[in-house]
C-alpha positions as CSV (number, residue, x, y, z in Angstrom):
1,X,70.8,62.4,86.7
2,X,69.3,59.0,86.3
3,X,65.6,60.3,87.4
4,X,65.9,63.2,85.5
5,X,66.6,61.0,82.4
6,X,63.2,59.0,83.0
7,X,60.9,62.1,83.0
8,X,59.1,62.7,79.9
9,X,57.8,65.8,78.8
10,X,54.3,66.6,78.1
11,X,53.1,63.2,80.2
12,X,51.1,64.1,83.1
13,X,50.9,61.0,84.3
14,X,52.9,58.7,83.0
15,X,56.1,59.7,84.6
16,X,59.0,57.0,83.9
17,X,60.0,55.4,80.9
18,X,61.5,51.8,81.8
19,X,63.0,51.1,78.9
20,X,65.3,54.0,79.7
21,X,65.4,53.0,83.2
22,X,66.7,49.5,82.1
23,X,69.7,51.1,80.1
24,X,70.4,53.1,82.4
25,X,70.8,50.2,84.9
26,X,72.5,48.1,82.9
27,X,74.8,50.3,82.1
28,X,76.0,50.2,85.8
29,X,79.5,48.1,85.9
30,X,80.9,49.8,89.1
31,X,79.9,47.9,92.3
32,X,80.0,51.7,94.3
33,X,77.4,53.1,91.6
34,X,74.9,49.9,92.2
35,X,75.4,49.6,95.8
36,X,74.6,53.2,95.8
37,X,71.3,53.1,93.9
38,X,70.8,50.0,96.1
39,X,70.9,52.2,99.3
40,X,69.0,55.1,97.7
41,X,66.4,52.3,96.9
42,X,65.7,51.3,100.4
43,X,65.7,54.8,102.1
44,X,62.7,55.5,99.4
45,X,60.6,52.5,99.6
46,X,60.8,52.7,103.5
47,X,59.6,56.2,103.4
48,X,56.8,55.2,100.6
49,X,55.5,52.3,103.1
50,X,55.4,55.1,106.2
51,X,53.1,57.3,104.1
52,X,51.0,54.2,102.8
53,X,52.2,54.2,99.1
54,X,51.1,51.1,96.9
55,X,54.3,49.9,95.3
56,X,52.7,48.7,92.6
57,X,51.3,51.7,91.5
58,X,54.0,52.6,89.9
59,X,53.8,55.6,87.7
60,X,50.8,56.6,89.3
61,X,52.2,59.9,91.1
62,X,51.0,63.1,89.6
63,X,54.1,65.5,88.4
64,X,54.6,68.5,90.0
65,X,53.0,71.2,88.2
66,X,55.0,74.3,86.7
67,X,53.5,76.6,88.8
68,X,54.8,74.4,91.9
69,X,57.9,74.3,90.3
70,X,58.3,78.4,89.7
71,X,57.6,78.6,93.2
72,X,60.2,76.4,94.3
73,X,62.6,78.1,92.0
74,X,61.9,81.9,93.9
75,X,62.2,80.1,97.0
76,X,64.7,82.2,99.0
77,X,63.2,83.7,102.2
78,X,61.2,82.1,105.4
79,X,57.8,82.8,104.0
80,X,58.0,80.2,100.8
81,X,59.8,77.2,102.6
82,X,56.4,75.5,102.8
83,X,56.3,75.2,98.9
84,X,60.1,74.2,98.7
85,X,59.7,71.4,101.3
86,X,56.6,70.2,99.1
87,X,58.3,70.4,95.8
88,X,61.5,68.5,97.6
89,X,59.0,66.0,98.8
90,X,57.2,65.2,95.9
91,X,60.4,65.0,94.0
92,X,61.8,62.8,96.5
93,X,58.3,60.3,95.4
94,X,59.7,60.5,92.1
95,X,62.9,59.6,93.2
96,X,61.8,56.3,95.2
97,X,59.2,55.6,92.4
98,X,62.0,55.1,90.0
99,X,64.7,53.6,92.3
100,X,62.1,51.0,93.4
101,X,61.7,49.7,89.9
102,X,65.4,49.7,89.2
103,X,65.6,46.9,92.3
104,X,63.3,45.3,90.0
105,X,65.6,44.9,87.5
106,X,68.8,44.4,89.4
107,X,67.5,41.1,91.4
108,X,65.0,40.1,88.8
109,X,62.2,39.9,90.8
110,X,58.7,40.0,89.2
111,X,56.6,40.6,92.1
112,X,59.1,41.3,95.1
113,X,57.8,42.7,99.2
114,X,58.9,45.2,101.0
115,X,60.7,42.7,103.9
116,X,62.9,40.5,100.7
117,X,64.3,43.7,99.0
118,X,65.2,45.2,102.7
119,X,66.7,41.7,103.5
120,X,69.0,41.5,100.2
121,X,69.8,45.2,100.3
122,X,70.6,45.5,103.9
123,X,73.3,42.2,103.4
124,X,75.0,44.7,100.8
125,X,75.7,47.7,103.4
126,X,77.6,45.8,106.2
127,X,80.4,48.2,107.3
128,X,83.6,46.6,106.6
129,X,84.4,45.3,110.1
130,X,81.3,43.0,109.3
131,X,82.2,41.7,106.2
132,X,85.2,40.6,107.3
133,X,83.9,38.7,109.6
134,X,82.2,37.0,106.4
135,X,78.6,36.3,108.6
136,X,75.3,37.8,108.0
137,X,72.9,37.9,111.1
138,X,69.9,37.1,109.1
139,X,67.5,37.5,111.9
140,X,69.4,40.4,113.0
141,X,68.8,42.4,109.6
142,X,65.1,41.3,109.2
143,X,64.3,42.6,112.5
144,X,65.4,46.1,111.8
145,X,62.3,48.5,112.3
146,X,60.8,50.0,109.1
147,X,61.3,53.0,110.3
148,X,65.2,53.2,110.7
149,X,67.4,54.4,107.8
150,X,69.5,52.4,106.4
151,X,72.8,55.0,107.0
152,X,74.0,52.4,109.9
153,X,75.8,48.9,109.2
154,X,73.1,46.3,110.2
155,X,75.5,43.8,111.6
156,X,78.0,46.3,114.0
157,X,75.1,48.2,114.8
158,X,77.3,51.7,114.1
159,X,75.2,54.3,112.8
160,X,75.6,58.0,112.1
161,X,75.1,60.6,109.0
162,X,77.4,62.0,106.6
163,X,79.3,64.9,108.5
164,X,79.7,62.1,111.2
165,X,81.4,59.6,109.1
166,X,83.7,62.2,108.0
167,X,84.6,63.2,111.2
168,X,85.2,59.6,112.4
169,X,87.1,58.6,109.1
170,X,88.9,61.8,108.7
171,X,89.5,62.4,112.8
172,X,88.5,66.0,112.0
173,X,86.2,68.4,113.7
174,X,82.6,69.2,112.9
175,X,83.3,72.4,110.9
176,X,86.1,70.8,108.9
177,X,83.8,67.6,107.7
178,X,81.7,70.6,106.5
179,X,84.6,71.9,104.9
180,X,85.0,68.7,103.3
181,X,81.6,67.8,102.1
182,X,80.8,71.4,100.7
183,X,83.8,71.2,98.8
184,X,83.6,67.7,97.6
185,X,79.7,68.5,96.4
186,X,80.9,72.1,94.8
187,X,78.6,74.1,97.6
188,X,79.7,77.7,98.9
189,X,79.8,78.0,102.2
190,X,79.2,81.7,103.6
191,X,81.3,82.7,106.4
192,X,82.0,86.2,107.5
193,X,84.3,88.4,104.9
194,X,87.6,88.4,105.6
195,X,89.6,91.0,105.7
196,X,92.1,92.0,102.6
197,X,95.2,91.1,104.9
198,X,93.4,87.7,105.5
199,X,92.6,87.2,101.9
200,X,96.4,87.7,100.9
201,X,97.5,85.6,103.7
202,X,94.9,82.4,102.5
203,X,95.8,82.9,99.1
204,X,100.1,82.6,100.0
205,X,98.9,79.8,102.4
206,X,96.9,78.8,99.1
207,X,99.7,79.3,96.4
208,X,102.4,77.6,99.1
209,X,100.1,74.3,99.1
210,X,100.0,74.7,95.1
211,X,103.6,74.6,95.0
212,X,104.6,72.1,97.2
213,X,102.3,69.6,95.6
214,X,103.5,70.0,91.9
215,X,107.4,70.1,93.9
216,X,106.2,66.5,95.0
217,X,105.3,65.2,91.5
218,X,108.4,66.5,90.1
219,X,110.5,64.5,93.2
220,X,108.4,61.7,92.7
221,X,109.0,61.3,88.6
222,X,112.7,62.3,89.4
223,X,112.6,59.1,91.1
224,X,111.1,56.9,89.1
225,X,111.5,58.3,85.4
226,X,115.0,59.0,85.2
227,X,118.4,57.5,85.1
228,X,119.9,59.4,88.1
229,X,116.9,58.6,90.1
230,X,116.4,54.9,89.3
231,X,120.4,54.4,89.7
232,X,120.8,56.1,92.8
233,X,117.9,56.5,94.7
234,X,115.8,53.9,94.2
235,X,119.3,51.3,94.4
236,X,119.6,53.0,97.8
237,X,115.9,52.4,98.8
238,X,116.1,48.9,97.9
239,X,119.6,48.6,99.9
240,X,117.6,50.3,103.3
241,X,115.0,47.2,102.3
242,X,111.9,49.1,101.1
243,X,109.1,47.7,98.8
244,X,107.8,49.6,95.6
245,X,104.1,50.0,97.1
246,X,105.9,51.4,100.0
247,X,108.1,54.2,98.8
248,X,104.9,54.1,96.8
249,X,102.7,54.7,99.9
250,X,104.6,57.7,101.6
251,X,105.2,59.1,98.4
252,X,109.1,59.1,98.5
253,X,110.8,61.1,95.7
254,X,114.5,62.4,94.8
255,X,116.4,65.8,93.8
256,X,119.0,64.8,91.5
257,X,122.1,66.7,92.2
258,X,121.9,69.0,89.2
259,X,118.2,69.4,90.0
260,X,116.8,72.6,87.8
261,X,113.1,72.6,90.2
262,X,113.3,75.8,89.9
263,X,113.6,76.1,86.3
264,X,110.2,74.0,86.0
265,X,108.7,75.7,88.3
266,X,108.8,79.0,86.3
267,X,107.9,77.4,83.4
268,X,104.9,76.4,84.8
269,X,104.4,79.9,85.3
270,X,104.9,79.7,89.9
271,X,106.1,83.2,91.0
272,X,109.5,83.4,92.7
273,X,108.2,84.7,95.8
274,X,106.6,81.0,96.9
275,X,109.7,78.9,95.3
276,X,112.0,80.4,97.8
277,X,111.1,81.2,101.4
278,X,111.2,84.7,103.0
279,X,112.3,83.9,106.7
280,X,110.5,87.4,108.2
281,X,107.2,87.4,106.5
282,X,107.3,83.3,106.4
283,X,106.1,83.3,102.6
284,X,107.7,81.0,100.2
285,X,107.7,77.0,100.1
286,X,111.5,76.9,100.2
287,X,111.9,74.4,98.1
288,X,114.7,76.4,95.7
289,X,117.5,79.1,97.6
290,X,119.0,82.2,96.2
291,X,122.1,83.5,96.4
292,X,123.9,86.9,97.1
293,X,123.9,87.2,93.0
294,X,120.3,86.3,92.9
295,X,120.6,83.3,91.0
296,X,117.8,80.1,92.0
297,X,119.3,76.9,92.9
298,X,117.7,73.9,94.4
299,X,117.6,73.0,98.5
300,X,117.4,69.8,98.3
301,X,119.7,68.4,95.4
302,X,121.0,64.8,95.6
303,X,118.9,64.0,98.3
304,X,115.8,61.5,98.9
305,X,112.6,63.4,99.8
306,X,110.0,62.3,102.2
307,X,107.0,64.6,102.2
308,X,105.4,65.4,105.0
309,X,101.4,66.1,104.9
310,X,98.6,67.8,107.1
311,X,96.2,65.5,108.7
312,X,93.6,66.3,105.5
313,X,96.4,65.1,103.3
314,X,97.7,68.4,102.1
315,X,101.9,68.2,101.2
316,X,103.3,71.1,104.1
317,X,107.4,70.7,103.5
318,X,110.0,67.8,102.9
319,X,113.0,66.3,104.6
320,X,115.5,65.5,102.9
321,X,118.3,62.9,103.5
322,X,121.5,62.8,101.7
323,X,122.7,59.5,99.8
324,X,126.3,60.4,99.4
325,X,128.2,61.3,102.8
326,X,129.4,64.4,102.8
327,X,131.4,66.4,105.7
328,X,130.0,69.8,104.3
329,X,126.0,69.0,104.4
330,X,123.8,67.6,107.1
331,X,122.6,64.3,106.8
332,X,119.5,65.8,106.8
333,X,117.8,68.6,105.3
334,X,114.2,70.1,106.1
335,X,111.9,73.0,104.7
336,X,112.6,76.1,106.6
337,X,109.9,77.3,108.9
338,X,106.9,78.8,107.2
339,X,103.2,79.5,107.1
340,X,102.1,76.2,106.1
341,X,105.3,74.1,108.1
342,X,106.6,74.5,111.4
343,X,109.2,71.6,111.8
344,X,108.0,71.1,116.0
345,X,104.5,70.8,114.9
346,X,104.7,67.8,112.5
347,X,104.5,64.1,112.7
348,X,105.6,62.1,110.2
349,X,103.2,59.4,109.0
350,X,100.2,60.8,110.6
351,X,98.4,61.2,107.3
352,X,99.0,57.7,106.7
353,X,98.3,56.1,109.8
354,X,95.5,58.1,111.3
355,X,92.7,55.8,110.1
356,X,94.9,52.6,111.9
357,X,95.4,55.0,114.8
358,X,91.6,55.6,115.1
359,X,90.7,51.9,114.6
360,X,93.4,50.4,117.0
361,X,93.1,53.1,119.9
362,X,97.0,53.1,120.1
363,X,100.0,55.3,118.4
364,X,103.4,54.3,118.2
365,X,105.6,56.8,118.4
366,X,109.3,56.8,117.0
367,X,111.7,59.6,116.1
368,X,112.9,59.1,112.4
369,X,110.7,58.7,108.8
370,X,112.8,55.4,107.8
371,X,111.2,54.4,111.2
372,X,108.0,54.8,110.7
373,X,108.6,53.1,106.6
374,X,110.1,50.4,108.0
375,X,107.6,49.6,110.7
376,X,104.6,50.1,108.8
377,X,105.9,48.1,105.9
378,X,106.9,44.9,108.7
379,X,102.6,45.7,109.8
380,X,102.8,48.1,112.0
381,X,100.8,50.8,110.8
382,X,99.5,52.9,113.6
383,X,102.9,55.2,114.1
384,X,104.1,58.3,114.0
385,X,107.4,60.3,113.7
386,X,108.6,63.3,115.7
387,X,111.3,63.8,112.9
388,X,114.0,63.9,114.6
389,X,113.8,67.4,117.0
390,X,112.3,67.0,120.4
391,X,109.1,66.1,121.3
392,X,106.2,69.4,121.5
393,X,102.8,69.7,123.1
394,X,101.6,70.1,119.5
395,X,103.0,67.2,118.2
396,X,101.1,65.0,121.0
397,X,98.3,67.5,120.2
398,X,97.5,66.3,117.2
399,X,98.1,62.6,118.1
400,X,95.4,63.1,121.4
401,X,92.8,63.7,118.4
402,X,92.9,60.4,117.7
403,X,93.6,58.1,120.5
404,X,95.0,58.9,124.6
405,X,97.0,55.8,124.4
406,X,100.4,56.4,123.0
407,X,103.7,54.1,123.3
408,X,107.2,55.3,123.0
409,X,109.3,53.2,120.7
410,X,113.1,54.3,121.6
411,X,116.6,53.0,120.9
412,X,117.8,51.3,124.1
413,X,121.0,52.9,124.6
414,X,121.7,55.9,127.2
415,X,120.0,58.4,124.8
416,X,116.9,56.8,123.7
417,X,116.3,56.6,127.6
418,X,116.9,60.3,127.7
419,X,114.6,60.6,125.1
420,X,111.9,58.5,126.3
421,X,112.1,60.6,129.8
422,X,112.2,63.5,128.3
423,X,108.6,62.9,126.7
424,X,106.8,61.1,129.7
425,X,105.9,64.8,131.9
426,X,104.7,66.2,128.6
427,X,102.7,63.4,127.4
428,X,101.2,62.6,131.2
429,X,100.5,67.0,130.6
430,X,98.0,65.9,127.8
431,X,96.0,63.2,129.2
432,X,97.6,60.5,127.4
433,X,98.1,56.9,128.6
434,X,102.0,56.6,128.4
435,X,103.8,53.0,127.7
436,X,107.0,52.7,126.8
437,X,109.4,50.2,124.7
438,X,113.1,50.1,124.7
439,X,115.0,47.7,121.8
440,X,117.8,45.8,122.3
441,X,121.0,48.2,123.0
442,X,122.7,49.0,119.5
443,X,119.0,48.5,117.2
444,X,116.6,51.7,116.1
445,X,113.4,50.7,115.1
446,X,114.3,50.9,111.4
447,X,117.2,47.8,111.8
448,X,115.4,45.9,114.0
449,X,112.1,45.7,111.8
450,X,114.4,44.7,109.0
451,X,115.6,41.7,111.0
452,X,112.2,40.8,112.6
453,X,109.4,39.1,110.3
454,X,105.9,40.8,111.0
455,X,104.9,38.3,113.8
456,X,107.7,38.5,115.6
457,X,108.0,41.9,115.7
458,X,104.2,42.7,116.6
459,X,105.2,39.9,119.4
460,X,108.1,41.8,120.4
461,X,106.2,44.5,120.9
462,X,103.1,43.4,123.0
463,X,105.4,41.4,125.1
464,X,107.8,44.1,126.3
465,X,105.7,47.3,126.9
466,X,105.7,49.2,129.8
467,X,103.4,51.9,131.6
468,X,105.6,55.1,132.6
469,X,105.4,54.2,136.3
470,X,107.0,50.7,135.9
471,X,109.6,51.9,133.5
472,X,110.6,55.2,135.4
473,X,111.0,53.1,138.7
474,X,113.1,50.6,137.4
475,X,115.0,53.0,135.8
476,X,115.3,55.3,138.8
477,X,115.7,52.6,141.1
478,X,118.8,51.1,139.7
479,X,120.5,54.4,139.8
480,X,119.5,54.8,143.3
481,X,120.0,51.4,144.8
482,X,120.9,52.4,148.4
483,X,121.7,55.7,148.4
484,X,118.9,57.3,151.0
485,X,119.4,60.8,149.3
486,X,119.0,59.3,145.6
487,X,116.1,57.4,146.6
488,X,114.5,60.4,147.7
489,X,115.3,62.2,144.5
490,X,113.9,59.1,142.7
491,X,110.5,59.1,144.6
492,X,110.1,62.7,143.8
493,X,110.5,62.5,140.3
494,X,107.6,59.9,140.1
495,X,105.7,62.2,142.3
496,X,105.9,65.1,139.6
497,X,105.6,62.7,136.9
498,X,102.0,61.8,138.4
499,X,101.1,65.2,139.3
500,X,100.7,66.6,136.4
501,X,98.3,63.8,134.8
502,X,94.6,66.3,134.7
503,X,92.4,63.0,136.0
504,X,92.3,63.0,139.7
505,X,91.3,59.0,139.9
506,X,94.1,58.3,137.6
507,X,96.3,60.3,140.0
508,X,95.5,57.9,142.8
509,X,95.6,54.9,140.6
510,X,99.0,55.3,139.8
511,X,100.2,56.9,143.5
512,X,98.9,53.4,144.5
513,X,100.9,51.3,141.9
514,X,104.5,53.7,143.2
515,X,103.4,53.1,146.9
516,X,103.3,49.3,146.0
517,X,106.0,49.4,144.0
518,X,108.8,51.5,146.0
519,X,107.3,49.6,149.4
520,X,106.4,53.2,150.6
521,X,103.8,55.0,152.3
522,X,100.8,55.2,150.1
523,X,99.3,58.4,152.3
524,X,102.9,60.3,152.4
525,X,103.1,60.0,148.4
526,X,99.6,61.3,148.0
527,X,100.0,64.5,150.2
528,X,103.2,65.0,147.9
529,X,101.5,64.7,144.9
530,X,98.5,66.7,146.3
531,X,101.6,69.6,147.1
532,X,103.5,69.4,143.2
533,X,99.6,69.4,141.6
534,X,98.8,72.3,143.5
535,X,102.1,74.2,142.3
536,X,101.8,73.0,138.7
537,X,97.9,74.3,138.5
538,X,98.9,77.8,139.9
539,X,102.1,77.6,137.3
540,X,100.1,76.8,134.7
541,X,97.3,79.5,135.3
């Protein structure tokens, strides 16, 4: 936009207007917008000095001529790629012509070089690990080849291009970045044609999303815009300890309890078919029920909502929790199975946490949302929720995209052991690194975060992990204690738990910590392990 604004028409050779170009610049308030023109800058003056462009001669670049420029226009097949990469090429001159001269401006240089603009430029694009460190490696930066672009943070080192940073920030595959970008950037992407069935079932997968997102906006404003909500709710949200930026955060609304969602969603025009849920053909959001006379009423009515979201950020369903108790209702309510949400394959708080996760290399993992709130608002921001139903491969699935180190956060009574065993085969299945924490007996994560200030807690919990082997043995031993025939069980347990971890040198690592730890014979464990790996490959195929 801003090039386009500095051509004039009718000027062979005089191609930018600076007085234009000078508006334009100072026009520039957002730091994003200069630091992008900044970046833009560089990669063309780099590319001018590789093909042994004066930089003074600015304005001295012929325009493309309009037959050029017709060409590049038919451009579709093999045979007339030579004339688009020319035209893309000169334009790209153009380009760095102009932003050269608008570095000019910005640092107020009247004669500048090429190694001074890189130097200042280069200080601007430090990823944000770097900065934070608030240093600059000046000789660092100024020996950076010419030839290297400048889509790399010069202090780190890390370097990549734009599909790649999406993949890394987002945790997504290669074909989703894509996804991302082309829709971002308004480009069609052309994959094969689908099918009509396919096309019906993406647009209900389509119109579900729709509905669930405008569902949240009405929970949230029920919240936070009327009496009910703000008397009720958000007095009980307070009373459980929560800050405004975190209910905030996780997007936390409330159905009053004689909520009319339904009503607003037809006046917004939504069909029927996606407010309710069809429990054979797994259409509909669910958010509103029907009875036997036909009549709409809401699911989740004087309840607090937490939404749950895909990993892109997409809302898939709700849970909702009951203020008031009541013997009739559940404490908690979720959306019913559907093509967008499957209770067993959702984690609470991934959306949230998955950059943390990424960056720290570690996932907590807990089994209620006021957990994960409660945790993440005390610091802890790299955890997850199973939501309350057992623990599924494709729960630890979707956490193994962004880190193999995951640690099990459980009550310390009798049934957050049960839990915590339950989960250890299944993770050690995945490939994970499993470590375990048990609280003090009578706290959940959620009460003891509330009592804990943040360095405590993240004190607490460094200090008192455990790796699986440690924490099964200990447990296992103390129920076997001198019972021959329990201790037998015990070492056999261990001895499944280990073989069915996929790395063989991990296998023998931790055969070696159990021989150590039980006293026992390193070389009769292994040939057990060996035997249960052997059965568990051959079950599995």
């Amino acid at each position: 936009r801003l090039c386009a604004s500095l051509e004039q028409p009718g000027r062979k050779h005089q191609i930018f207007d600076y007085a234009i170009l000078r508006k334009e610049i100072k026009g520039l308030k957002n730091e994003t917008e200069i630091q992008n023109i900044l970046l833009f800058a560089l990669s063309g003056i780099e590319d001018l000095i590789a093909r042994n462009v004066d930089l003074t001669a600015v304005g001295s670049l012929q325009r493309v001529d309009a037959t050029e420029k017709r060409r590049f226009t038919a451009a579709r097949g093999a045979e007339d790629r030579e004339h688009l990469t020319f035209f893309q090429r000169e334009i790209h001159a153009l380009q760095n012509l102009c932003a050269t001269e608008a570095l000019r401006q910005l640092f107020h240089l009247k004669k500048h070089t090429y190694s001074s603009l890189r130097l200042e430029i280069r200080k601007l694009f430090l990823c944000v690990t770097e900065k934070k460190r608030h240093k600059t490696d000046k000789q660092k930066i100024e020996n950076t080849r010419v030839e290297q672009r400048p889509n790399k943070c010069f202090g780190c080192g890390k370097a990549g291009h734009s599909v790649g940073f999406i993949m890394e920030i987002e945790q997504c595959s290669y074909v989703d970045a894509i996804r991302q970008l082309a829709k971002k950037y308004h480009i069609e992407i052309e994959e094969r044609e689908l099918t009509s069935e396919e096309k019906q079932k993406q647009d209900d997968r389509e119109s579900m999303f729709i509905i669930n997102e405008f569902a949240n906006k009405w929970f949230h404003d029920q919240l936070w815009n009327t009496p009910e909500g703000t008397a009720v709710a958000m007095s009980y949200l307070r009373q459980r300890g929560l800050r405004e930026d975190i209910i905030r955060k996780f997007q936390i609304g409330y159905s009053p309890e004689k909520a009319r969602l339904w009503e607003e969603g037809k006046k917004a025009g939504y069909q029927e078919t996606y407010l309710v849920n069809n429990p054979d053909t797994l259409i509909g959001t669910g958010v509103c029920l029907k009875d036997d006379k036909g009549h709409l009423f809401d699911r989740f009515r004087g309840r607090v909502i937490f939404p749950f979201f895909s990993v892109s950020g997409k809302v898939t369903g709700f849970a909702g929790r009951l203020i008031k108790q009541s013997d009739k209702a559940g404490k908690y309510v979720n959306s019913p199975t559907s093509l967008i949400y499957e209770k067993h394959n959702e984690l609470f708080g991934l959306y949230q946490a998955k950059q943390e996760i990424a960056k720290t290399n570690s996932c907590y993992l807990v089994e209620g949302q006021m957990d994960v709130i409660q945790l993440v608002q005390s610091g802890i921001k790299n955890v997850v929720a199973s939501g309350g139903t057992a623990l599924t491969a494709s729960q630890l699935r979707l956490i193994h995209r962004f880190t193999e180190n995951i640690t099990l956060l459980y009550d310390g009574d009798k049934a957050g052991i049960k839990a915590a065993l339950r989960g250890i085969d299944m993770m050690l299945e995945e490939g994970l690194n499993v470590r375990i924490i048990l609280l003090p007996e009578g706290e959940d994560p959620d009460s003891f975060a509330r009592k804990q200030n943040a360095a405590d807690l993240q004190a607490y919990l460094t200090d008192n992990q455990q790796d699986f082997i440690r924490f099964k043995t200990q447990l296992l031993n103390e129920e076997a204690q001198l019972d021959p025939t329990k201790r037998s069980e015990m070492i056999t347990a261990i001895a499944q738990s280990i073989a069915v971890i996929p790395d063989i040198i991990k296998r023998q690592v931790y055969v070696k910590e159990t021989s150590d730890l039980l006293r026992f014979p390193e070389d009769v464990l292994y040939k057990k392990v060996v035997e249960l790996h052997k059965k568990y490959t051959e079950k599995i195929r």
